[in-house]
BALOBA-1460 file (C-alpha; in Angstrom, 3 decimals):
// residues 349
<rec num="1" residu="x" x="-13.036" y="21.110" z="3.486"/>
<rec num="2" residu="x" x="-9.457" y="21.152" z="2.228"/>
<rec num="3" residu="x" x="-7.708" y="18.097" z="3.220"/>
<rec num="4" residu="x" x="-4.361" y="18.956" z="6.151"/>
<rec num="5" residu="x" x="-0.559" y="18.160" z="4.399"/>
<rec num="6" residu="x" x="1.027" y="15.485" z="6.496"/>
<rec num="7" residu="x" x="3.777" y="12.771" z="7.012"/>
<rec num="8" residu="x" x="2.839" y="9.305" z="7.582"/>
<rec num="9" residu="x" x="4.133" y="6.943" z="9.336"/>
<rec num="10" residu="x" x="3.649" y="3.194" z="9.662"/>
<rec num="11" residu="x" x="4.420" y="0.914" z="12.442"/>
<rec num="12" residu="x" x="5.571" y="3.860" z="13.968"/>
<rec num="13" residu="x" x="6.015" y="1.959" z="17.151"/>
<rec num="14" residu="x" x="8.712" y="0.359" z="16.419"/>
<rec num="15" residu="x" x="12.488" y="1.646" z="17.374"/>
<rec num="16" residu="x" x="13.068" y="3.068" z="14.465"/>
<rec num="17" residu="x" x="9.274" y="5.336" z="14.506"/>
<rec num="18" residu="x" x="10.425" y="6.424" z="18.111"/>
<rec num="19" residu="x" x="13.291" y="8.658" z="17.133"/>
<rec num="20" residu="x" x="11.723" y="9.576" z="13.643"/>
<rec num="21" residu="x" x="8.829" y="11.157" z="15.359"/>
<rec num="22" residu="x" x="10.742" y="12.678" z="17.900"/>
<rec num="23" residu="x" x="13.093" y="14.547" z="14.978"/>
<rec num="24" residu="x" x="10.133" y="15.534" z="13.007"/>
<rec num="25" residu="x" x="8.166" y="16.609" z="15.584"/>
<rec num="26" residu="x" x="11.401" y="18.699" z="17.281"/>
<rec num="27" residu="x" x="11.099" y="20.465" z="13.385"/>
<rec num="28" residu="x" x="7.564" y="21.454" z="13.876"/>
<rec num="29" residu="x" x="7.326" y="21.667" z="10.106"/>
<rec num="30" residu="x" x="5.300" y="18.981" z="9.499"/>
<rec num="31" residu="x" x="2.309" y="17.230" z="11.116"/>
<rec num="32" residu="x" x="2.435" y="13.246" z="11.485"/>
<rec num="33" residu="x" x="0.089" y="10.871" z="11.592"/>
<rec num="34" residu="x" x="0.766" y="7.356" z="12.700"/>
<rec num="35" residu="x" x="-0.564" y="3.989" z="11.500"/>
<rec num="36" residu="x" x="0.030" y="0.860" z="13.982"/>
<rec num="37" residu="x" x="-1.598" y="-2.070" z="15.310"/>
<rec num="38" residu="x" x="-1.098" y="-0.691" z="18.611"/>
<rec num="39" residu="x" x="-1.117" y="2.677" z="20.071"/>
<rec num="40" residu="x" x="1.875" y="4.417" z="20.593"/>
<rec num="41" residu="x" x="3.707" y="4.804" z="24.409"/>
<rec num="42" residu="x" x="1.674" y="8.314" z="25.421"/>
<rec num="43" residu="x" x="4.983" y="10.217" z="25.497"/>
<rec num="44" residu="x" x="5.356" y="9.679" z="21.535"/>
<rec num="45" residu="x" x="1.715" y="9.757" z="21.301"/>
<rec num="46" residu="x" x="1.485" y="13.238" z="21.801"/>
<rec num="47" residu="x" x="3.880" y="14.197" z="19.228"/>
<rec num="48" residu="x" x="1.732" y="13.501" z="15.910"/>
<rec num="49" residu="x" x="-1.499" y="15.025" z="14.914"/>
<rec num="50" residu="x" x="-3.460" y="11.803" z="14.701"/>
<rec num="51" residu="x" x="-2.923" y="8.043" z="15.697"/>
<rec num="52" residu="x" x="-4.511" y="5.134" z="13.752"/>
<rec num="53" residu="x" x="-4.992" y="1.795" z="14.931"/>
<rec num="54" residu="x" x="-5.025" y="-0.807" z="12.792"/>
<rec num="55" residu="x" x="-3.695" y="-3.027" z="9.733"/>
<rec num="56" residu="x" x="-1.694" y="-1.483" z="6.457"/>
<rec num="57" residu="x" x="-3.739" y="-4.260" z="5.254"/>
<rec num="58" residu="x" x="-7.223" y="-2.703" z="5.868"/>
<rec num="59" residu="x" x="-7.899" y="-1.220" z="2.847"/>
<rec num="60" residu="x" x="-10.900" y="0.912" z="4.248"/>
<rec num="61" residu="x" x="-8.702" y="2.464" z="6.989"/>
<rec num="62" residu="x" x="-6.374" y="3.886" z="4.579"/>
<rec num="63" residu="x" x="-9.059" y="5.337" z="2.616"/>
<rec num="64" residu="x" x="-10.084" y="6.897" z="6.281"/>
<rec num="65" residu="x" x="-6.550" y="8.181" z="6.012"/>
<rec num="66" residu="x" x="-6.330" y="9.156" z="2.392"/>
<rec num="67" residu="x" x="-10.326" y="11.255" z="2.879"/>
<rec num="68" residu="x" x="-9.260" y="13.173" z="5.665"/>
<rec num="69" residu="x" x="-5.210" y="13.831" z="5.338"/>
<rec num="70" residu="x" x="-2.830" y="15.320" z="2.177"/>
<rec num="71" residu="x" x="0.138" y="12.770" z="1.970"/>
<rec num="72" residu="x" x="3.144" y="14.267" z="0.264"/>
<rec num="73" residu="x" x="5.768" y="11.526" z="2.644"/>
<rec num="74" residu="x" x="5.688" y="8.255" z="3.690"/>
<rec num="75" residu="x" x="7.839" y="6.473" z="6.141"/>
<rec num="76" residu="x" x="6.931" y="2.826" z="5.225"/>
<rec num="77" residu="x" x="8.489" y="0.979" z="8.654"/>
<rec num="78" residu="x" x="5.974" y="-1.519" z="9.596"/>
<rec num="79" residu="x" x="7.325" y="-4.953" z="9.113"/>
<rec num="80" residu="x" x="7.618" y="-8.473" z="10.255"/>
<rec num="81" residu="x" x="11.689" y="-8.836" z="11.286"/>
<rec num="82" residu="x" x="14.054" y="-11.479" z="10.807"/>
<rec num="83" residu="x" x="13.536" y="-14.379" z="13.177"/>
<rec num="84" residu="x" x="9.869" y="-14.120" z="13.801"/>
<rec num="85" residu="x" x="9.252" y="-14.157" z="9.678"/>
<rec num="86" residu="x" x="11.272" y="-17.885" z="9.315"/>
<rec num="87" residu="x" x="8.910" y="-19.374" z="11.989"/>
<rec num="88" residu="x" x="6.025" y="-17.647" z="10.454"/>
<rec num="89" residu="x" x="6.419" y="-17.325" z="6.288"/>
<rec num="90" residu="x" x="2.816" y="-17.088" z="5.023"/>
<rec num="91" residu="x" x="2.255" y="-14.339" z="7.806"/>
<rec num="92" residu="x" x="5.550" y="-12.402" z="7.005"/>
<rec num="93" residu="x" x="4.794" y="-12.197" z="2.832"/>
<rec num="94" residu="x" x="1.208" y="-11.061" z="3.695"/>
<rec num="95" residu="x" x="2.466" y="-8.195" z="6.576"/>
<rec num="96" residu="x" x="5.910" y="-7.049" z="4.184"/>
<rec num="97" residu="x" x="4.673" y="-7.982" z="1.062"/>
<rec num="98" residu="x" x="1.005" y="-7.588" z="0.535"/>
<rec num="99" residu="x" x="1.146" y="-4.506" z="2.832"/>
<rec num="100" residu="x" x="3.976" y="-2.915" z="1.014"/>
<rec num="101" residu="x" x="1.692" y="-3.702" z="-2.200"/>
<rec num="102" residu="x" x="-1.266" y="-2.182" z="-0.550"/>
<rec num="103" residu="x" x="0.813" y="1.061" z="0.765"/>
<rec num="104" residu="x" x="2.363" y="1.653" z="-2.941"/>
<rec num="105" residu="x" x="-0.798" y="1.870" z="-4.815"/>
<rec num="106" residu="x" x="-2.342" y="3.407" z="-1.785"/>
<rec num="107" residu="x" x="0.504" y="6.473" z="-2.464"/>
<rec num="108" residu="x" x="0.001" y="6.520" z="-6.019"/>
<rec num="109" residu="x" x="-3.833" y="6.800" z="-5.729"/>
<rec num="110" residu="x" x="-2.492" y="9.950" z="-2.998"/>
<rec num="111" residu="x" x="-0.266" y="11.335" z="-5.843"/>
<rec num="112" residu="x" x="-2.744" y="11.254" z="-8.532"/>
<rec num="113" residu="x" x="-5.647" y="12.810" z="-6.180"/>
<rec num="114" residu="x" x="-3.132" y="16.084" z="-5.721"/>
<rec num="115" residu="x" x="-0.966" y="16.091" z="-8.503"/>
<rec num="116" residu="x" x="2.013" y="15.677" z="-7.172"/>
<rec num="117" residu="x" x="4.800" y="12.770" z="-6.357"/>
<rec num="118" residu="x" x="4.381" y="10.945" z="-3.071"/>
<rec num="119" residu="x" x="7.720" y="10.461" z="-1.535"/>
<rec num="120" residu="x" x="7.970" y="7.137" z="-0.429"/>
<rec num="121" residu="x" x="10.675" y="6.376" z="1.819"/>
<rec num="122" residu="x" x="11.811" y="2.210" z="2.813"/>
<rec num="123" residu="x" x="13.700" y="1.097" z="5.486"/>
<rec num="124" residu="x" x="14.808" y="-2.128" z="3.461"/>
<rec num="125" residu="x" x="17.695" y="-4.573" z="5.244"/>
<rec num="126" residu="x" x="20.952" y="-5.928" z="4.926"/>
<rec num="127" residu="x" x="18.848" y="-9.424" z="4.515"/>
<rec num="128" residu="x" x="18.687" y="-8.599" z="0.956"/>
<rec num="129" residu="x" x="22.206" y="-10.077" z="0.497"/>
<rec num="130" residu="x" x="22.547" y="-13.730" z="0.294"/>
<rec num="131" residu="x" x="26.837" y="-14.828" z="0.521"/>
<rec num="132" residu="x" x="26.780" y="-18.276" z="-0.978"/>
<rec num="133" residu="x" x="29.056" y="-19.697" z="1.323"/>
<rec num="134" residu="x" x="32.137" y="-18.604" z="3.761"/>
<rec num="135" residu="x" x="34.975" y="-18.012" z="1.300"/>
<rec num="136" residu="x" x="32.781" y="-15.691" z="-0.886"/>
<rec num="137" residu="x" x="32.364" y="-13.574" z="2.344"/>
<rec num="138" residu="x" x="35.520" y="-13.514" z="3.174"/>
<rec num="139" residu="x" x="37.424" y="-12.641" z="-0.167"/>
<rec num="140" residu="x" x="33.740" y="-10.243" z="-0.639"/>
<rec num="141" residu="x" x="35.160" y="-7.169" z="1.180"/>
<rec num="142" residu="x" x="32.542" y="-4.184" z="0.920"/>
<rec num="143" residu="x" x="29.514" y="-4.953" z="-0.864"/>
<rec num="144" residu="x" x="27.874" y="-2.934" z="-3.195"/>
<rec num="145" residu="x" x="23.960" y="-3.053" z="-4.241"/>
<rec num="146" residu="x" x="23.959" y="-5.132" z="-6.700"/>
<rec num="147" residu="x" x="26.176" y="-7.633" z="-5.739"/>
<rec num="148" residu="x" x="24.964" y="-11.531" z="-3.887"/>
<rec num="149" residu="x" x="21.390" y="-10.183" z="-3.486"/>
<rec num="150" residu="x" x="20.296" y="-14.024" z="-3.086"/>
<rec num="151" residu="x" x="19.142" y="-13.736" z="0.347"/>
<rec num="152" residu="x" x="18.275" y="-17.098" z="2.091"/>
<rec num="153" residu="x" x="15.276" y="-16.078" z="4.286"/>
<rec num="154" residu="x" x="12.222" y="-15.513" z="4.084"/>
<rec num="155" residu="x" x="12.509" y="-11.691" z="5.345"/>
<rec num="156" residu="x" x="15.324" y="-11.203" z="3.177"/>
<rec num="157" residu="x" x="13.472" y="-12.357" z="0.209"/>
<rec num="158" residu="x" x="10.180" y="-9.746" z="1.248"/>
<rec num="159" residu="x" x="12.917" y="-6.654" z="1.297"/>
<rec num="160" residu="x" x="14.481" y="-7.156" z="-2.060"/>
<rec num="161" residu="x" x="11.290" y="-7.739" z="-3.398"/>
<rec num="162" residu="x" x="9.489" y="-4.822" z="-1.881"/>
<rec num="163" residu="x" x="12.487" y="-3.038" z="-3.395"/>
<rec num="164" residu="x" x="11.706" y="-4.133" z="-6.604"/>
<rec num="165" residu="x" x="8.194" y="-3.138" z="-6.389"/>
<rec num="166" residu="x" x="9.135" y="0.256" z="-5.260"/>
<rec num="167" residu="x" x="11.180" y="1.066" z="-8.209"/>
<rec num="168" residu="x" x="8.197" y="-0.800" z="-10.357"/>
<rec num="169" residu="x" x="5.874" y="2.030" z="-9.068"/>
<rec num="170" residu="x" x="8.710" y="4.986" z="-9.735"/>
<rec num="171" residu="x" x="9.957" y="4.033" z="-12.866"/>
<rec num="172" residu="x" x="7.569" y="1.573" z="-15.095"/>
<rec num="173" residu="x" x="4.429" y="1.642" z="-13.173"/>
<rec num="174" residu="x" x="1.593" y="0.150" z="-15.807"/>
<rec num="175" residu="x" x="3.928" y="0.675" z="-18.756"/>
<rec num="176" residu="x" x="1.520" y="-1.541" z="-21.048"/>
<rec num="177" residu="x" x="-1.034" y="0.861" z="-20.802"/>
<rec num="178" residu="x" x="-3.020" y="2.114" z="-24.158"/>
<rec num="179" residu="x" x="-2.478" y="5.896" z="-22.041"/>
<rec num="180" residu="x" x="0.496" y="4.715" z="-19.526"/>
<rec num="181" residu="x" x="-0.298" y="6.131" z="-16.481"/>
<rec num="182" residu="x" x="1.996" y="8.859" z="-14.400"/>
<rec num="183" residu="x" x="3.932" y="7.193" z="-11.892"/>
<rec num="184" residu="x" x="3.387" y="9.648" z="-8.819"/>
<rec num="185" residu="x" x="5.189" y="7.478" z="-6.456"/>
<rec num="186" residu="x" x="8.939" y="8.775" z="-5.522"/>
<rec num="187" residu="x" x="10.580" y="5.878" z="-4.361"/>
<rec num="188" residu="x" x="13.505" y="5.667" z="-1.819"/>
<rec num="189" residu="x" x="14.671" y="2.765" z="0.235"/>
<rec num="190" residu="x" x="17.768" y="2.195" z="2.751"/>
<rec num="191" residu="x" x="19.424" y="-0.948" z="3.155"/>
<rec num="192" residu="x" x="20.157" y="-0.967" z="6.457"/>
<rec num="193" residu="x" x="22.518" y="-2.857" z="8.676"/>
<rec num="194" residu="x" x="21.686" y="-3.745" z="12.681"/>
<rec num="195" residu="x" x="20.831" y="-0.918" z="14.508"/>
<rec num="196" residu="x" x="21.130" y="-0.305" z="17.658"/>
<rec num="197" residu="x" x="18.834" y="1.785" z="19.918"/>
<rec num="198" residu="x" x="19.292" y="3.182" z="23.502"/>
<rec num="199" residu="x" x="15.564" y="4.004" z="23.652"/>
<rec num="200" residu="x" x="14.144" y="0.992" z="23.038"/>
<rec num="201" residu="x" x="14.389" y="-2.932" z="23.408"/>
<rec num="202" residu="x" x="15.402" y="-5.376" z="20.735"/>
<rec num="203" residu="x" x="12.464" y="-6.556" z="19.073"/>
<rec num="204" residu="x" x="13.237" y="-9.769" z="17.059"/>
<rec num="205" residu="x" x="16.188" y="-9.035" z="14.235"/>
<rec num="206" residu="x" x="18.758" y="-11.749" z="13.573"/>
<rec num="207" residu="x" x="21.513" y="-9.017" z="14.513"/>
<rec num="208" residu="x" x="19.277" y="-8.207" z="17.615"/>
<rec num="209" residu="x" x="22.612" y="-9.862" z="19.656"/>
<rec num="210" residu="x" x="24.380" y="-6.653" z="19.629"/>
<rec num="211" residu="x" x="21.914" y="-4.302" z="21.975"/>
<rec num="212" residu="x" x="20.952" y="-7.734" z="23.504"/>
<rec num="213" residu="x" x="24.199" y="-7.843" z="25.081"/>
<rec num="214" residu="x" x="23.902" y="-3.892" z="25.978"/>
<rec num="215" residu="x" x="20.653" y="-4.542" z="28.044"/>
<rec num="216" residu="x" x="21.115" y="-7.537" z="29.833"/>
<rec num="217" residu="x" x="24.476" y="-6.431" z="31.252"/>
<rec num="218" residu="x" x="22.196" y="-3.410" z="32.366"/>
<rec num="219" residu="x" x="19.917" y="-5.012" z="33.726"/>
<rec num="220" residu="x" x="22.442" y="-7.288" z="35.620"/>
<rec num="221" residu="x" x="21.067" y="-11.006" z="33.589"/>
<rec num="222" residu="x" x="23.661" y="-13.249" z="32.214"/>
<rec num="223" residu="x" x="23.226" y="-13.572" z="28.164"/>
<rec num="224" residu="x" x="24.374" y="-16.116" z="25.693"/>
<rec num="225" residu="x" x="25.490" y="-14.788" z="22.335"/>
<rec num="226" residu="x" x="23.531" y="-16.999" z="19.574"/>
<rec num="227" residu="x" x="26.504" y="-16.210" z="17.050"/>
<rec num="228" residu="x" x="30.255" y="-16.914" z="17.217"/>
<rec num="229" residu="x" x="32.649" y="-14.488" z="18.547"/>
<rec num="230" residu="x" x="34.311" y="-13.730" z="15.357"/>
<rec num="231" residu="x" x="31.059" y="-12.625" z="13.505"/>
<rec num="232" residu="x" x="31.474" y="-9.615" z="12.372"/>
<rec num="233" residu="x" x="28.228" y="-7.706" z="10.498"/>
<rec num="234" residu="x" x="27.547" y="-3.582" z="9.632"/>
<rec num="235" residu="x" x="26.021" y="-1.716" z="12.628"/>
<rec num="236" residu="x" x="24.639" y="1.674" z="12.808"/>
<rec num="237" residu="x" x="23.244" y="3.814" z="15.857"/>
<rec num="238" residu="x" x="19.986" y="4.985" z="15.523"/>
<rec num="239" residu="x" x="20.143" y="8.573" z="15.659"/>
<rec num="240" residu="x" x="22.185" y="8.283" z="12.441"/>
<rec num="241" residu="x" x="19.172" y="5.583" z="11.044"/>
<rec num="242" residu="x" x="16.787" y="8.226" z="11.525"/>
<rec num="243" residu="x" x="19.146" y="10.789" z="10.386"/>
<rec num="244" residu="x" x="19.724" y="8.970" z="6.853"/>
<rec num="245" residu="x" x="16.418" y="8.256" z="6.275"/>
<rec num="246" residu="x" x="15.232" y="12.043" z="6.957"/>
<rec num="247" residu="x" x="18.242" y="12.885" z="4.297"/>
<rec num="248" residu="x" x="17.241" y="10.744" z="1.834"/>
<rec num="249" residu="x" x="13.369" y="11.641" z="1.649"/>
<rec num="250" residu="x" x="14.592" y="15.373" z="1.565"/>
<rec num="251" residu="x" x="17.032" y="15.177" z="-1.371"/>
<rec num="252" residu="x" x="16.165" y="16.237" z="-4.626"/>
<rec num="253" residu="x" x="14.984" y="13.532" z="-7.414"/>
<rec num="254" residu="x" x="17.934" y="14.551" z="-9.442"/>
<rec num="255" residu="x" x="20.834" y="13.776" z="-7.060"/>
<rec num="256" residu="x" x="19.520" y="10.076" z="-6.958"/>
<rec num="257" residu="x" x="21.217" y="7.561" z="-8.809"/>
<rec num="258" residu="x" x="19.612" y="4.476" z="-6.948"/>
<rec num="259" residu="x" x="16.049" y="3.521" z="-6.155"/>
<rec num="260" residu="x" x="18.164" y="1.247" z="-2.968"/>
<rec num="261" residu="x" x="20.800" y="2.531" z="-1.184"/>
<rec num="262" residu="x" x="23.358" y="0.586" z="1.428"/>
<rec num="263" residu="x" x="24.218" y="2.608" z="4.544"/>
<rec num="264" residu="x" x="26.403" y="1.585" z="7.086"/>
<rec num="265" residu="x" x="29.028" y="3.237" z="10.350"/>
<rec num="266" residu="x" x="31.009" y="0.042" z="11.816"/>
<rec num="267" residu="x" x="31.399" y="-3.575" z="11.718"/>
<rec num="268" residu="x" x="32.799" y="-5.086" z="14.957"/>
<rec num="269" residu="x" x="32.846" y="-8.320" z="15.686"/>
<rec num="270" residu="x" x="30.265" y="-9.847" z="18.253"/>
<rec num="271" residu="x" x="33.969" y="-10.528" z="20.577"/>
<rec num="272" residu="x" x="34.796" y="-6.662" z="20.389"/>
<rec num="273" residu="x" x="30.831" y="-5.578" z="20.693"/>
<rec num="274" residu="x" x="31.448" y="-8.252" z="23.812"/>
<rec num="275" residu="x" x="35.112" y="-6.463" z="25.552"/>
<rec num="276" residu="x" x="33.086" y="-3.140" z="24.775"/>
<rec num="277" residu="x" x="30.063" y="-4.023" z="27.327"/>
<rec num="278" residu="x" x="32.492" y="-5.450" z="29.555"/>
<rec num="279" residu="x" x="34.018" y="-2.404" z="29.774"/>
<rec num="280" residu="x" x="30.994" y="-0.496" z="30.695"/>
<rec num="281" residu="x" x="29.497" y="-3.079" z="33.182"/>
<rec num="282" residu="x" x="32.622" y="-5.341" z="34.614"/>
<rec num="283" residu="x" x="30.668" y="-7.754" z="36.485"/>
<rec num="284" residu="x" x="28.343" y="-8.348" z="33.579"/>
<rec num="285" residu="x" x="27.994" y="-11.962" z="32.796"/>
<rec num="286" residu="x" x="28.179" y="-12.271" z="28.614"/>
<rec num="287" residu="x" x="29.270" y="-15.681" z="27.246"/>
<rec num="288" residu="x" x="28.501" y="-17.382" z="23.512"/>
<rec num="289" residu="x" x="26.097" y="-20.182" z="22.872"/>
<rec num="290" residu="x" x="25.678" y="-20.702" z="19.407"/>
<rec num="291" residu="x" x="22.627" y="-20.830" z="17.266"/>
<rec num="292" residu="x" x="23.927" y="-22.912" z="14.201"/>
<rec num="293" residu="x" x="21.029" y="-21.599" z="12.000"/>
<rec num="294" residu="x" x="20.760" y="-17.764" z="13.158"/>
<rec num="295" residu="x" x="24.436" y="-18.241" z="12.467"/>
<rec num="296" residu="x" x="23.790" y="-19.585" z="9.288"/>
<rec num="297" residu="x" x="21.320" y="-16.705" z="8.556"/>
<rec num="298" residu="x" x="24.599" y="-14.106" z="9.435"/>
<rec num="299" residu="x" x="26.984" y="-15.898" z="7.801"/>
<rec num="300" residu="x" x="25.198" y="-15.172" z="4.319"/>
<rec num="301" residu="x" x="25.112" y="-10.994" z="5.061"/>
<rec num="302" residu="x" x="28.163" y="-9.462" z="4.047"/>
<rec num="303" residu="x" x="30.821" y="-8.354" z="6.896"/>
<rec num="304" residu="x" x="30.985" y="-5.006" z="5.689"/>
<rec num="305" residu="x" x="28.491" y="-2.840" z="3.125"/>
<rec num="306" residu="x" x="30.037" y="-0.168" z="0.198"/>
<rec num="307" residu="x" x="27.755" y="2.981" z="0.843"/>
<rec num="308" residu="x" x="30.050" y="5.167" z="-1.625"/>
<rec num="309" residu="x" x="26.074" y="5.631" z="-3.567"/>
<rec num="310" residu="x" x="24.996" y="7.457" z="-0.856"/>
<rec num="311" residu="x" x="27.466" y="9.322" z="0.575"/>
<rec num="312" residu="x" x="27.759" y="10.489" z="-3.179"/>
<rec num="313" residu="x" x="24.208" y="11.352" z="-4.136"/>
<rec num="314" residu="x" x="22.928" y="13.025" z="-1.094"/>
<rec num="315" residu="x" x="25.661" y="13.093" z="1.253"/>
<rec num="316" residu="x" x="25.219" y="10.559" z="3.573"/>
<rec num="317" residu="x" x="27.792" y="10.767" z="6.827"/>
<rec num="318" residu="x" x="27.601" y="8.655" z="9.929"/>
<rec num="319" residu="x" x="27.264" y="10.852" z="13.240"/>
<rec num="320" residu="x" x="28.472" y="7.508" z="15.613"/>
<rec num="321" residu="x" x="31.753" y="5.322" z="14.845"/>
<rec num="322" residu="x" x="32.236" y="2.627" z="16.998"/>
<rec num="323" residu="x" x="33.799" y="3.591" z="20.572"/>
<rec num="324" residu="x" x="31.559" y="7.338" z="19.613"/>
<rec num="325" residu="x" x="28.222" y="5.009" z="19.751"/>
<rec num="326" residu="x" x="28.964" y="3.587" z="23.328"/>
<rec num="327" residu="x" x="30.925" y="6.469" z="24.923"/>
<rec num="328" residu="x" x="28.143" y="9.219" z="23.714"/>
<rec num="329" residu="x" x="24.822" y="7.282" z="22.889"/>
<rec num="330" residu="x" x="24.584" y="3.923" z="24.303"/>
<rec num="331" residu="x" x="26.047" y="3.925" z="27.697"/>
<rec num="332" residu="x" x="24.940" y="6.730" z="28.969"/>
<rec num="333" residu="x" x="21.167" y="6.202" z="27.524"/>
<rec num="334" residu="x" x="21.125" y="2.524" z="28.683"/>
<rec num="335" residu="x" x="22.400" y="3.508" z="32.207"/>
<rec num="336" residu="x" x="20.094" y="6.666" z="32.815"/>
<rec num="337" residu="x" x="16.750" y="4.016" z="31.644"/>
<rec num="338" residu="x" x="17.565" y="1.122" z="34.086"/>
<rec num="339" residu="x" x="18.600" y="3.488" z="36.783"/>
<rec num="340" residu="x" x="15.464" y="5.254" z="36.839"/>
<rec num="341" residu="x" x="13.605" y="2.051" z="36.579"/>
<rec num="342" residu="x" x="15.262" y="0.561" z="39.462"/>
<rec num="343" residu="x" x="15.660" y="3.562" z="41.570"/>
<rec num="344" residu="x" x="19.569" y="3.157" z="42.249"/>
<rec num="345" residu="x" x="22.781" y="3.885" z="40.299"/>
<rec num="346" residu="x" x="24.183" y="0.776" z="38.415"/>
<rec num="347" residu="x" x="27.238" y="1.153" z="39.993"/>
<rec num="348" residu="x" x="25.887" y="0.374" z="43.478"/>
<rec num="349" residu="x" x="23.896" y="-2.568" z="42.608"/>
């Protein structure tokens, strides 16, 4: 029995899977199946071909995977974030790490068994930086990929590593070899700044304060800002997340310069991301209590990210500015989910 061509995902339930299932399932060209610890919300669910439940650590289930499906892409999203991987380190280098590990050779094994390069596509992080201190980040202005990648945490560290082990697999993989073996793993990752979903709650990123703010003025609940009001980090909406990292996995191998590639649509400060909710709900209750080590953790990211690479090589261009993000995504997303959920218009509440 001939084994079916498909796309797979993993931790597809994550913001990030939501809208990349919903594009490639609005395509209809390719089937998906989904690897997560948890099953997806039924309305995604019955987008992909197949749902697996379980750990990118279990070996056996991938071979499950790799038995019964062709994989020509990979979307590798399933990850430990920011703040959850400093309170838990050992736990956070066994999920991003030892799973990436596991999912690379897992691809190449998928490469070699039909002939072909894998595409393997990262969602890496703007963790991967690591500013020494404040004046470097001030006098830094837009930084490019190889500049301050020092990062100071522990998820930070995982991305630029996995990064390194990507391009290990796609351009030296077992180079010492008495018959080197073909590298069939095409490797692609995408630095990416905070992002910023209407569709789905924060889930535990250090730059998690910006749709933080969004929701709890929603939802009517005061919130505290755990960084200062004059931070000021690289944003992007989500359509245009999942938009890049479709773009990327479909360019040709040619056009590719990089193995990593920063991406980035506006850097407003967490005052201006503040007057811009304020706007939207007026009674909303958003003030600033500051975390001295999540701002620590900011501090060292860069306030603004040089994507020249990829706008470049496969012609990367950011759908959502700034006010174009809140006016045409955010607001009116945000406002249509808690209104249904609490049966009245915000405005009357």
């Amino acid at each position: 029995m001939l084994r079916k061509p498909v796309v797979l995902i993993t931790g597809a339930g994550g913001e990030i899977g939501h809208g990349l299932i919903t594009r490639l399932a609005a395509s209809g060209r390719q089937r998906i199946v989904t690897l997560d610890l948890t099953r997806l919300d039924p309305e995604i669910g019955k987008m992909v071909t197949r749902e697996f439940t379980g750990s990118i650590l279990d070996t056996a289930l991938l071979e499950r995977i790799l038995a019964e499906f062709e994989i020509d892409l990979v979307f590798h999203l399933a990850a430990l974030l920011s703040t959850r991987s400093e309170f838990t380190p050992i736990m956070a280098h066994q999920v991003n790490v030892e799973g990436m590990l596991t999912l690379l050779e897992f691809a190449q094994k998928e490469g070699e068994s039909h002939g072909r390069p894998v595409v393997f596509v990262y969602p890496s992080s703007i963790a991967a930086y690591g500013l020494p201190d404040a004046e470097t980040r001030a006098t830094a202005g837009r930084v490019h990929e190889d500049q301050h990648t020092s990062p100071t945490t522990m998820y930070g560290c995982n991305k630029l590593y996995c990064e390194l082990l990507g391009t290990y697999y796609a351009r030296h993989y077992k180079q010492l070899s008495a018959s080197p073996a073909a590298s069939r793993v095409d490797f692609r990752a995408l630095r990416f700044p905070g992002l910023i979903s209407a569709a789905t709650l924060p889930s535990g990123g250090t730059s998690d304060y910006a749709p933080e703010m969004l929701h709890a003025a929603a939802r009517g609940e005061a919130y505290d800002c755990f960084v200062r009001p004059d931070t000021r980090i690289p944003f992007m909406a989500m359509p245009d997340a999942v938009e890049a990292l479709l773009k990327v996995a479909a360019a040709p191998r040619w056009q590719l310069t990089r193995t990593a590639y920063n991406v980035g649509a506006f850097n407003p400060s967490a005052e201006e991301i503040r007057t811009k909710v304020l706007e939207a709900f007026p009674g909303a209750e958003i003030g600033f209590d500051i975390d001295t080590k999540r701002q620590g953790i900011v501090d060292s990211w860069p306030a603004d990210v040089d994507d020249s690479a990829a706008r470049a090589d496969w012609g990367f261009s950011p759908a959502y500015g700034f006010d174009r993000a809140f006016t045409e995504y955010l607001l009116p997303a945000i406002k249509a989910r808690y209104e249904h959920e609490a049966g009245t218009p915000i405005a009357e509440r």
